[in-house]
TIKOLNU-692102 format. One record per residue (C-alpha): residue in three letters; z, y negated, x negated. Coordinates in Angstrom, 3 decimals, padded with zeros to 6 digits. Layout:
<pts>
<pt aa="ALA" Z="Z" Y="Y" X="X"/>
...
</pts>
This chain:
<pts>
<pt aa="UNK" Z="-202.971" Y="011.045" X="-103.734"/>
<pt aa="UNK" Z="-200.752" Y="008.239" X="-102.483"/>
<pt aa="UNK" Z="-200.100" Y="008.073" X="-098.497"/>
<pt aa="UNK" Z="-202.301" Y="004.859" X="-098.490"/>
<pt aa="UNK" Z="-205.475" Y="007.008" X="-099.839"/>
<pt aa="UNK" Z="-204.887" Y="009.043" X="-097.356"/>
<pt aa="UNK" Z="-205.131" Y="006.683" X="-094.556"/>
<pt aa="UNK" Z="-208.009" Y="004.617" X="-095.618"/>
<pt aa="UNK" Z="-209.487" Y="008.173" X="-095.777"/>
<pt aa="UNK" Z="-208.883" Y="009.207" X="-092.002"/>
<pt aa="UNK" Z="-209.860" Y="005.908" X="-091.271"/>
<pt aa="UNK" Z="-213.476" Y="006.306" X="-092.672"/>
<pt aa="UNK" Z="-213.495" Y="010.169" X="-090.997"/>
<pt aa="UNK" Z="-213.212" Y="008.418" X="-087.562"/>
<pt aa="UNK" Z="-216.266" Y="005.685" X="-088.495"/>
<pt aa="UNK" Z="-218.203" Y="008.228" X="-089.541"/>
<pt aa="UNK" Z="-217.633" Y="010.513" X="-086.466"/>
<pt aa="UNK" Z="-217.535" Y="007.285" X="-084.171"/>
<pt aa="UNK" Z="-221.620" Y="008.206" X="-083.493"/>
<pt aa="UNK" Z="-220.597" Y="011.465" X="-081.225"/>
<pt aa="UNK" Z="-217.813" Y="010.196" X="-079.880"/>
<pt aa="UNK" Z="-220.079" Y="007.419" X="-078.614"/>
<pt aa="UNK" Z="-222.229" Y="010.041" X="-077.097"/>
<pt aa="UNK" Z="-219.546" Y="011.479" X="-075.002"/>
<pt aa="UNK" Z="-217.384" Y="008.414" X="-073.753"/>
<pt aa="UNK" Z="-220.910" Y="006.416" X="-073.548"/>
<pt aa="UNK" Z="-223.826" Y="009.312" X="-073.221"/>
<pt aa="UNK" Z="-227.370" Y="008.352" X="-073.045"/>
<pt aa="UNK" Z="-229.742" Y="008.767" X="-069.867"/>
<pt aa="UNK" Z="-232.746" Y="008.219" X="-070.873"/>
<pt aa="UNK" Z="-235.154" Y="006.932" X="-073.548"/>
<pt aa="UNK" Z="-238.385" Y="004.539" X="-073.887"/>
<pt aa="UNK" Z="-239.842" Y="004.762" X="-077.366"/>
<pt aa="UNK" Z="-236.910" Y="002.541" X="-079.213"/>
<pt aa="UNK" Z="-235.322" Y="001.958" X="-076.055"/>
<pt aa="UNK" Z="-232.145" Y="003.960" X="-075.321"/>
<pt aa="UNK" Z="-230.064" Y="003.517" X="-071.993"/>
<pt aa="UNK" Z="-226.985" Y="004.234" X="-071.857"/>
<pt aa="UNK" Z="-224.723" Y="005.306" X="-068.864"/>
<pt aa="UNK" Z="-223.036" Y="002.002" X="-069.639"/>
<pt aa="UNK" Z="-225.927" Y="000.074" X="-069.511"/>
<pt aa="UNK" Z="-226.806" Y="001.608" X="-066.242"/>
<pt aa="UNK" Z="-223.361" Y="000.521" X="-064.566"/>
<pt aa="UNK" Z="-223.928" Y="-003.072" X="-065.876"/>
<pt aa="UNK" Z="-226.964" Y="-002.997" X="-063.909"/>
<pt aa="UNK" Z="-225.857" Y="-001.707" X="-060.863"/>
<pt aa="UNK" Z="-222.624" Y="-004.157" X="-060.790"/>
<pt aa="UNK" Z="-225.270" Y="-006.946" X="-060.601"/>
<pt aa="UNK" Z="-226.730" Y="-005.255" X="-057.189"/>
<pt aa="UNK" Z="-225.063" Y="-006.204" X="-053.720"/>
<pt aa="UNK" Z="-222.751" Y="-004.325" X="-052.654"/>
<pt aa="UNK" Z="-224.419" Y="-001.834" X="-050.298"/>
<pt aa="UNK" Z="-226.429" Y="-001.248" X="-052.952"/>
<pt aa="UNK" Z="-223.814" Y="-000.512" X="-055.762"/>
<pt aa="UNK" Z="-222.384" Y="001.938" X="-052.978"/>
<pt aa="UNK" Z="-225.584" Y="003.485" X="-052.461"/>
<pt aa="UNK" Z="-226.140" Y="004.390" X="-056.327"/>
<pt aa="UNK" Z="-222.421" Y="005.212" X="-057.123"/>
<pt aa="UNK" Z="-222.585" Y="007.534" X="-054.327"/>
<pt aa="UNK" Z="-225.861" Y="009.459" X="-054.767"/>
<pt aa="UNK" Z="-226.640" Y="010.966" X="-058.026"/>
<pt aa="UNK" Z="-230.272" Y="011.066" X="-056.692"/>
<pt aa="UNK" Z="-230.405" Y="007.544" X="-056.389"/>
<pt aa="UNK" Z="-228.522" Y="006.826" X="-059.675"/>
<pt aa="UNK" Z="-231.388" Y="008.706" X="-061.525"/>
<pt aa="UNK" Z="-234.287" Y="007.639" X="-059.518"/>
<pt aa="UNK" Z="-233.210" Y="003.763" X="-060.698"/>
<pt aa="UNK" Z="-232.520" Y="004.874" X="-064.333"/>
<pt aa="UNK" Z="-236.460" Y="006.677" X="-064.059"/>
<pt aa="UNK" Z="-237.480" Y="003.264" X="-062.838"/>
<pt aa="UNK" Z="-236.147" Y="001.010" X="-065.742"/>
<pt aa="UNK" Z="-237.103" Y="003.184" X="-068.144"/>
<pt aa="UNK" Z="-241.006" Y="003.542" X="-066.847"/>
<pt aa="UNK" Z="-241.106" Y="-000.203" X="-066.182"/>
<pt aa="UNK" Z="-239.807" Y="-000.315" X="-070.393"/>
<pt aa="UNK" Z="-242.292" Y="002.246" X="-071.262"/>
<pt aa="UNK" Z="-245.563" Y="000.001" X="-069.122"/>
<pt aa="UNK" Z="-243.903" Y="-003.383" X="-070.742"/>
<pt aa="UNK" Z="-243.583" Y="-001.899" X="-074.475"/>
<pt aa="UNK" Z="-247.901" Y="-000.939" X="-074.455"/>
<pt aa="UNK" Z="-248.222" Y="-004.984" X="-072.435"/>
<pt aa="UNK" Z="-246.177" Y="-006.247" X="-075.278"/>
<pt aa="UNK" Z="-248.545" Y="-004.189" X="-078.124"/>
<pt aa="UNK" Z="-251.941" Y="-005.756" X="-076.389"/>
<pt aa="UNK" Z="-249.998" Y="-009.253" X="-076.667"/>
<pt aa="UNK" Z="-250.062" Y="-009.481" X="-072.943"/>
<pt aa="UNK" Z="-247.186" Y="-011.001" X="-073.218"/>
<pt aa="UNK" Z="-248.542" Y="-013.788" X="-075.029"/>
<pt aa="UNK" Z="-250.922" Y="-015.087" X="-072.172"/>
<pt aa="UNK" Z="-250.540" Y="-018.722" X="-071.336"/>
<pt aa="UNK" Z="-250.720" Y="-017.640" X="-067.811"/>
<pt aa="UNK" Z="-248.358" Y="-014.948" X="-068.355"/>
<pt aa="UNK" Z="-245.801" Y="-017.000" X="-070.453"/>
<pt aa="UNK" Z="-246.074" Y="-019.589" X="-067.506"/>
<pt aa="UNK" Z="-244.766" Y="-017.269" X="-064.895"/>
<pt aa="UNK" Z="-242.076" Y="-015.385" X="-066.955"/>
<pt aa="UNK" Z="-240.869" Y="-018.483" X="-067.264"/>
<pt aa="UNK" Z="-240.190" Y="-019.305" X="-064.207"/>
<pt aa="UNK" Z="-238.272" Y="-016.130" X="-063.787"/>
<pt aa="UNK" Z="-236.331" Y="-016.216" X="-066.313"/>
<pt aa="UNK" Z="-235.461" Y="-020.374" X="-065.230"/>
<pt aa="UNK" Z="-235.343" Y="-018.420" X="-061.366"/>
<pt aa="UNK" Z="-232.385" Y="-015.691" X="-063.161"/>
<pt aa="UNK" Z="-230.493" Y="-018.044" X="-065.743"/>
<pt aa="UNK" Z="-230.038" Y="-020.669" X="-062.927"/>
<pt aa="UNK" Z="-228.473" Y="-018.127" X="-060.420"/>
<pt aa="UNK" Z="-226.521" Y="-016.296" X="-062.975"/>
<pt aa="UNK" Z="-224.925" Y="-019.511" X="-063.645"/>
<pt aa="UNK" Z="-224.349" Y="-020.528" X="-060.169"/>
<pt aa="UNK" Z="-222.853" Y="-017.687" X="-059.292"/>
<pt aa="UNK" Z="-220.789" Y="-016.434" X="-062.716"/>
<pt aa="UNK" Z="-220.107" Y="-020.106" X="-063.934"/>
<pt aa="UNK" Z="-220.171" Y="-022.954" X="-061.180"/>
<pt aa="UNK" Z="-218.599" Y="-020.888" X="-058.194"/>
<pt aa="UNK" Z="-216.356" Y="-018.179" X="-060.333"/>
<pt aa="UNK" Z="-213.283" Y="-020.611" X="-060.303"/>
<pt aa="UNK" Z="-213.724" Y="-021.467" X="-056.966"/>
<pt aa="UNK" Z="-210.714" Y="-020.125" X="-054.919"/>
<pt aa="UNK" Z="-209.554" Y="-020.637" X="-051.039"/>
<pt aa="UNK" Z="-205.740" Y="-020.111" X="-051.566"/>
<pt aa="UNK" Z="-202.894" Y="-018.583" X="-049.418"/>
<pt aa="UNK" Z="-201.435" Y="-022.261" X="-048.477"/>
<pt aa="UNK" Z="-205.029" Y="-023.658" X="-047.814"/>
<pt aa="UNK" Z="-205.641" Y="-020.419" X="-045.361"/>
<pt aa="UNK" Z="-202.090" Y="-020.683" X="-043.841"/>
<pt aa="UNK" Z="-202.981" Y="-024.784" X="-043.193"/>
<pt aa="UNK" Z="-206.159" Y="-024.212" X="-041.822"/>
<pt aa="UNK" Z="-204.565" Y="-021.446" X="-039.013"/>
<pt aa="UNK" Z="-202.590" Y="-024.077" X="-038.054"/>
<pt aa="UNK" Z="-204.669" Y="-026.974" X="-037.610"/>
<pt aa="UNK" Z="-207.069" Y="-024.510" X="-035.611"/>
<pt aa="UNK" Z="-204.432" Y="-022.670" X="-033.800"/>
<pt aa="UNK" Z="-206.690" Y="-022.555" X="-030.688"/>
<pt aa="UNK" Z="-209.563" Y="-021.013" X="-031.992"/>
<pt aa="UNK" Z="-207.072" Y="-018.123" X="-032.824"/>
<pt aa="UNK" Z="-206.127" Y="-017.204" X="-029.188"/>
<pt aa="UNK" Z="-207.486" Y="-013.761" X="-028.100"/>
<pt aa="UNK" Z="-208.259" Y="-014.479" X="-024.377"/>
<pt aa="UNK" Z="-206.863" Y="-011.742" X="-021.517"/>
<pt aa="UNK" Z="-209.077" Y="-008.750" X="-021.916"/>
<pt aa="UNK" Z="-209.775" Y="-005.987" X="-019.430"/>
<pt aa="UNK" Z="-211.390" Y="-002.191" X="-019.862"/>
<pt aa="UNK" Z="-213.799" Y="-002.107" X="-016.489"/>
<pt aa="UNK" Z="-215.430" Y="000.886" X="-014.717"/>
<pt aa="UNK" Z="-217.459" Y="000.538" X="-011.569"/>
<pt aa="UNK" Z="-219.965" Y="001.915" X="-009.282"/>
<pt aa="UNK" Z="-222.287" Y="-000.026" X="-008.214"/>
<pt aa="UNK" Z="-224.343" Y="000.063" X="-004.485"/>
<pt aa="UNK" Z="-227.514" Y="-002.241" X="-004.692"/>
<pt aa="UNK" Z="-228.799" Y="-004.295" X="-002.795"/>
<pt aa="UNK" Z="-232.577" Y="-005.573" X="-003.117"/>
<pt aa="UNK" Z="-233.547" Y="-009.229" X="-002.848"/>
<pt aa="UNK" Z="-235.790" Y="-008.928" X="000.037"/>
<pt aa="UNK" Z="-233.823" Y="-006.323" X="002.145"/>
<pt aa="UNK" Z="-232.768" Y="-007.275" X="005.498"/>
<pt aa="UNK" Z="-229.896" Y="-006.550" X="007.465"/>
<pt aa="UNK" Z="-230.353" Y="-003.217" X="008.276"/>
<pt aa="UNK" Z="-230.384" Y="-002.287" X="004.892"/>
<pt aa="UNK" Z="-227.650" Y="-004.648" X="003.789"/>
<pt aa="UNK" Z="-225.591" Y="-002.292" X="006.473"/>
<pt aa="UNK" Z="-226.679" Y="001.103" X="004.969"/>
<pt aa="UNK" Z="-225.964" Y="-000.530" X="001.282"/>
<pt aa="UNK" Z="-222.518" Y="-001.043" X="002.895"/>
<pt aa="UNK" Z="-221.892" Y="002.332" X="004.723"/>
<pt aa="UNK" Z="-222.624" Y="004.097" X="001.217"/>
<pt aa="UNK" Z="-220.314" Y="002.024" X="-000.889"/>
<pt aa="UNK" Z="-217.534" Y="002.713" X="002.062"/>
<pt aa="UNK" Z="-218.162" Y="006.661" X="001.838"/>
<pt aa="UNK" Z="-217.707" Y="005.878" X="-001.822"/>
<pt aa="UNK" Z="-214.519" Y="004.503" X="-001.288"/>
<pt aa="UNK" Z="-213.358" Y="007.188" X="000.944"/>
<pt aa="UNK" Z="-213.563" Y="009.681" X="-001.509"/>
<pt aa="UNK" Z="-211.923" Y="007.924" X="-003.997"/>
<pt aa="UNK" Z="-209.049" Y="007.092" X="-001.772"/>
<pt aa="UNK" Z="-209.038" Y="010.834" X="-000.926"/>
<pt aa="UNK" Z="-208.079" Y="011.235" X="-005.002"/>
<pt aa="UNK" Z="-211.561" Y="012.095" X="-006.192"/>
<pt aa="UNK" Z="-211.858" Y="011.163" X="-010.459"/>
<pt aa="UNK" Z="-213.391" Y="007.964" X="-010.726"/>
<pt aa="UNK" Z="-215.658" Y="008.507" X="-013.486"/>
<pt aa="UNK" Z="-217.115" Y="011.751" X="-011.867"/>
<pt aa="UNK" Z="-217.745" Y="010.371" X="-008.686"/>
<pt aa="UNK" Z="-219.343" Y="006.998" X="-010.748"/>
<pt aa="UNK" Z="-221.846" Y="009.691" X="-012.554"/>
<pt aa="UNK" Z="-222.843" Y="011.095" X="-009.108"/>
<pt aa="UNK" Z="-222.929" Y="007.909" X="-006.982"/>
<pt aa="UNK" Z="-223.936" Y="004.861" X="-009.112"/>
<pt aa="UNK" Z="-226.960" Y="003.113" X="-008.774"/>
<pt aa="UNK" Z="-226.396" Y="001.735" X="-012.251"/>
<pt aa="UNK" Z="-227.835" Y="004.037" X="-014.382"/>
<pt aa="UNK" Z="-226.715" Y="002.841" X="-017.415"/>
<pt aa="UNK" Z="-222.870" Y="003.016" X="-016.947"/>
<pt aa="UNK" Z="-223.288" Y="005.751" X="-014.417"/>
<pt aa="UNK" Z="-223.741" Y="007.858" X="-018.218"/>
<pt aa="UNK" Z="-220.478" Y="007.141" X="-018.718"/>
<pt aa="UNK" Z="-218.318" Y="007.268" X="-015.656"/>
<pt aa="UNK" Z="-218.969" Y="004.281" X="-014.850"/>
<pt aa="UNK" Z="-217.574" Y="002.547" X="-018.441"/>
<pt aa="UNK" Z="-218.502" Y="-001.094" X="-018.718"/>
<pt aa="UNK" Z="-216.167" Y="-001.432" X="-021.794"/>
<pt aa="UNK" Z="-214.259" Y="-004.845" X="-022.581"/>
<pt aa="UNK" Z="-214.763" Y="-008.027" X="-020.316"/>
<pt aa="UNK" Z="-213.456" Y="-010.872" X="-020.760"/>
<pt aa="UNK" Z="-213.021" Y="-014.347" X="-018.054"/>
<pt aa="UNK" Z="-216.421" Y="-015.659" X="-017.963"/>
<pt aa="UNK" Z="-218.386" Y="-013.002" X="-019.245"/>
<pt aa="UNK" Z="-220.051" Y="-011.488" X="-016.249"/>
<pt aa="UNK" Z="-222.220" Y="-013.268" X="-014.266"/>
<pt aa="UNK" Z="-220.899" Y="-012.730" X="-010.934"/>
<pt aa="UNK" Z="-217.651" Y="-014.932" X="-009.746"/>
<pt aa="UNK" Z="-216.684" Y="-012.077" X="-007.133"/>
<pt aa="UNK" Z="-217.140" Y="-009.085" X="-010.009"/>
<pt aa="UNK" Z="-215.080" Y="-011.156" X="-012.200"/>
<pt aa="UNK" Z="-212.245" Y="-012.145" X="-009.796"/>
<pt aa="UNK" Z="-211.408" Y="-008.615" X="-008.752"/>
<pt aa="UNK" Z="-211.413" Y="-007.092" X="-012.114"/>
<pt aa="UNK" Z="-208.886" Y="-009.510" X="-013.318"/>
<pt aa="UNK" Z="-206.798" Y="-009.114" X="-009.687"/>
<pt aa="UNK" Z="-206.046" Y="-005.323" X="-011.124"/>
<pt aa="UNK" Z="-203.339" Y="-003.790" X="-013.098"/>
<pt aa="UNK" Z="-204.276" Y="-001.187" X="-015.778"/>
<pt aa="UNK" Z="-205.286" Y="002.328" X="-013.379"/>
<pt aa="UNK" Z="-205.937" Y="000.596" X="-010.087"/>
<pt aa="UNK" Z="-208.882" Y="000.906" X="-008.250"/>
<pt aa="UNK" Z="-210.397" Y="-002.265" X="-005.820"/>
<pt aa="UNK" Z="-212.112" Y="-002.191" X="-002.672"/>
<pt aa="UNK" Z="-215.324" Y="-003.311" X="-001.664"/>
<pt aa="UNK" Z="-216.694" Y="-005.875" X="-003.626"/>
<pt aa="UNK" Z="-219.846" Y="-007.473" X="-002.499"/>
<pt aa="UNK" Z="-221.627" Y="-009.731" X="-005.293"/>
<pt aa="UNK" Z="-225.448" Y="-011.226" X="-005.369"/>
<pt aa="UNK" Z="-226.413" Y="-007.900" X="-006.407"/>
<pt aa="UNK" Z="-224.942" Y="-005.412" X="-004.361"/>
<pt aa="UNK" Z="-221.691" Y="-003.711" X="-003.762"/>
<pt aa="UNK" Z="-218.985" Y="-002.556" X="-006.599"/>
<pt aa="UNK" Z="-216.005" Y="-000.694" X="-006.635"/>
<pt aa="UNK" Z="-213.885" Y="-001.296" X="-009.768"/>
<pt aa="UNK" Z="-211.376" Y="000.291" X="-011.664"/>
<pt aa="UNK" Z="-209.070" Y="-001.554" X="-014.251"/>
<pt aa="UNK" Z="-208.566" Y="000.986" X="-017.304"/>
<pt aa="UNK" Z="-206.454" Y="-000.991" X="-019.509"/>
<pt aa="UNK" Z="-205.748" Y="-004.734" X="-019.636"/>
<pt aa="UNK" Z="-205.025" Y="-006.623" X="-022.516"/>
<pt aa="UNK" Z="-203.195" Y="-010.348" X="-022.143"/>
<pt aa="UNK" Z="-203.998" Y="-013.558" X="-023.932"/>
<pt aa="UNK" Z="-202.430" Y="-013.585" X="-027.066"/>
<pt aa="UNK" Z="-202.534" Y="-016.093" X="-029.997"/>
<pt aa="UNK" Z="-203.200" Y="-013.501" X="-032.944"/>
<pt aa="UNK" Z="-201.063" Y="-014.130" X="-035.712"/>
<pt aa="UNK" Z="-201.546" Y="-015.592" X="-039.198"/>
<pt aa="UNK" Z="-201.405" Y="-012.477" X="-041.069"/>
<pt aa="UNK" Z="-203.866" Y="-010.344" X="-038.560"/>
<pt aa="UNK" Z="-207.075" Y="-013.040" X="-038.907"/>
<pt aa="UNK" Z="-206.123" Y="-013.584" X="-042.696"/>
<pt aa="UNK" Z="-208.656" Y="-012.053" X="-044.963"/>
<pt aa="UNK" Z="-211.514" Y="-012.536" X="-042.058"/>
<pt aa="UNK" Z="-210.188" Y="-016.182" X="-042.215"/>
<pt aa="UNK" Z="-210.278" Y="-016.111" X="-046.819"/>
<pt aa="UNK" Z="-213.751" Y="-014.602" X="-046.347"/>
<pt aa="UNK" Z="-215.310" Y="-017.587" X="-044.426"/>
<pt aa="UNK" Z="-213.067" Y="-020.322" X="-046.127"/>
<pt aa="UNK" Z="-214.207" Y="-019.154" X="-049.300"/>
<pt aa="UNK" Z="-217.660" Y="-019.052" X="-048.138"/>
<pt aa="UNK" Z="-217.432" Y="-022.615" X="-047.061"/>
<pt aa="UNK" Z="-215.911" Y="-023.604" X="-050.268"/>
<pt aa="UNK" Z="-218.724" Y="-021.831" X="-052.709"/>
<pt aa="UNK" Z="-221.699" Y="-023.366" X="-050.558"/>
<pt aa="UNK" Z="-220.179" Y="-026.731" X="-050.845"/>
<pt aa="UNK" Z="-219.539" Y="-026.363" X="-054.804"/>
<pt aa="UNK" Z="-223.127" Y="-025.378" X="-055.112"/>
<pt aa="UNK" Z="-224.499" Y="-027.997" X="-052.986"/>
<pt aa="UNK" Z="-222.505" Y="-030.716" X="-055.041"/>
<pt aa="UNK" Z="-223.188" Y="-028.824" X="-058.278"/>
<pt aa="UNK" Z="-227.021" Y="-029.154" X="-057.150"/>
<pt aa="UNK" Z="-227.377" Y="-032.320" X="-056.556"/>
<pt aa="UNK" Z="-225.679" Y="-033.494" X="-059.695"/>
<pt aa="UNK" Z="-227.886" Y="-031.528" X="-061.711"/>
<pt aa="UNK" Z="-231.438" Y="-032.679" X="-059.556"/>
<pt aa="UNK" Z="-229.898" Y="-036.297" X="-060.365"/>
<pt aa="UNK" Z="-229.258" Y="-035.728" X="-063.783"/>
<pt aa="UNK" Z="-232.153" Y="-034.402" X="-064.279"/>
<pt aa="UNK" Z="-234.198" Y="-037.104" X="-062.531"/>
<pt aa="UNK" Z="-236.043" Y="-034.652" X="-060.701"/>
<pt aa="UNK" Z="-238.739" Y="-036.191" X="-058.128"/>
<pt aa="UNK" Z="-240.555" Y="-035.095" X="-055.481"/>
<pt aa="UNK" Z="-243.304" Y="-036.543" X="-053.424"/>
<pt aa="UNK" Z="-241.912" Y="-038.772" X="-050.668"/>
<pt aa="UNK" Z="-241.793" Y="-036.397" X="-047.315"/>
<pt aa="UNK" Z="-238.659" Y="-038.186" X="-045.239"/>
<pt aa="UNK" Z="-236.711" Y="-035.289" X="-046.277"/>
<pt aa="UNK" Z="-233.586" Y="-035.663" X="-048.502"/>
<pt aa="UNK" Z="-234.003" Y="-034.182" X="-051.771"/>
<pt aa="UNK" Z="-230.993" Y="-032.416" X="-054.084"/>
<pt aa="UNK" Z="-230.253" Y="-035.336" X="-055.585"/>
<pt aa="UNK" Z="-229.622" Y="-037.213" X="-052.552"/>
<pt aa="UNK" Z="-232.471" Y="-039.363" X="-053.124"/>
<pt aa="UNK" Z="-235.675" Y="-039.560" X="-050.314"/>
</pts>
């Protein structure tokens, strides 16, 4: 037996035993009469989902099968509507077809129209700089406060007792008391009194009191303020960490920056794409004052 017998013979061992080597690099999940589906078939599926979905499924084996039992049951119900020629209904044949126009169009769109659509580096890199402003993180400041309310219709006697309590306040903290426990004893706001006082990030023209806002940004990270009387009452604020205005740089904003750009770009392909088509087409629509795809009225 010659050495070339001999390989045309291992070559037909491995066809014939490419069936169970199928099964284990490609194993089967389920069946539906003829219907087998494979884990491979599964995947394909799933990589047509969105993205929290495809996370969902590759993550959860539960989920994974519960999908598989679903395909396969919905091939089992269409296999006996296929036997009764259900399928055949003009009624029927009407509205698959219109799902199947509804998939083939956006499968195309998306796979064909779009897929060579690409924002690149130099295009990102122009755009920072035309819109260099729009890139500035303004000064930022981490607040706490208690708060001393006042109500709209008190009068002055009140007003004064408001006061006297934010002052006894502001005794203990000058005595070296912790801010945020004293703030979870003594605030009257209820919310941030939860947590020490914590009003997180603020930024110039975020709060809706001018006096609030001017002594918050008057601190340096750790100090505390005095009184401060606003519309609504009485605060005393402490500065946990400030943060100053800062033009964030190229490569910090960059893929948030590709994401929208390419956004932009895919919507505008598909809009152009669109209307060539409609036009093409000649496809007309009753007159409503609204611009159709093709650009026509």
């Amino acid at each position: 037996m010659t050495s070339r017998t001999l390989l045309v013979g291992a070559f037909l061992v491995a066809l014939a035993a490419g069936g169970s080597r199928a099964e284990e690099i490609n194993p089967v999940v389920g069946k539906a009469g003829e219907f087998t589906l494979r884990e491979a078939d599964l995947d394909r599926l799933i990589d047509a989902l969105p993205a929290e979905a495809q996370q969902q499924l590759r993550k959860n084996p539960e989920q994974r099968a519960f999908l598989a039992r679903e395909i396969l049951q919905t091939r089992a119900v269409a296999m006996i509507a296929r036997k009764e020629g259900f399928d055949r209904k003009p009624e029927v044949r009407e509205r698959l077809g219109y799902f199947v126009d509804d998939f083939l169009a956006r499968e195309y769109l998306t796979k064909v129209v779009i897929a060579g659509v690409k924002v690149s580096d130099a295009e990102l890199r122009a755009y920072y700089q035309e819109h260099a402003k729009d890139f500035v993180m303004p000064e930022q400041a981490m607040v706490r406060h208690i708060f001393i309310g006042i109500a709209d219709a008190a009068d002055s006697q009140a007003k004064a007792a408001a006061r006297t309590r934010a002052e006894g306040v502001l005794e203990r903290l000058n005595k070296g008391e912790d801010f945020a426990a004293v703030a979870a004893e003594a605030s009257e706001d209820a919310e941030s009194a939860k947590e020490g006082g914590l009003l997180g990030a603020i930024t110039p023209g975020q709060t809706n009191s001018e006096e609030f806002e001017k002594a918050v940004f008057a601190l340096k990270a750790g100090e505390v303020s005095g009184l401060v009387e606003s519309p609504f009452g009485y605060h005393i604020v402490k500065v946990d960490e400030r943060k100053e205005k800062r033009a964030l740089p190229f490569d910090e904003v960059k893929e948030t920056l590709r994401t929208r750009l390419q956004d932009e770009a895919e919507q505008n392909r598909l809009r152009e794409f669109i209307a060539g088509a409609a036009k093409q087409a000649g496809v007309e629509l009753p007159v409503t004052g609204e611009k159709q795809p093709g650009g026509e009225k």
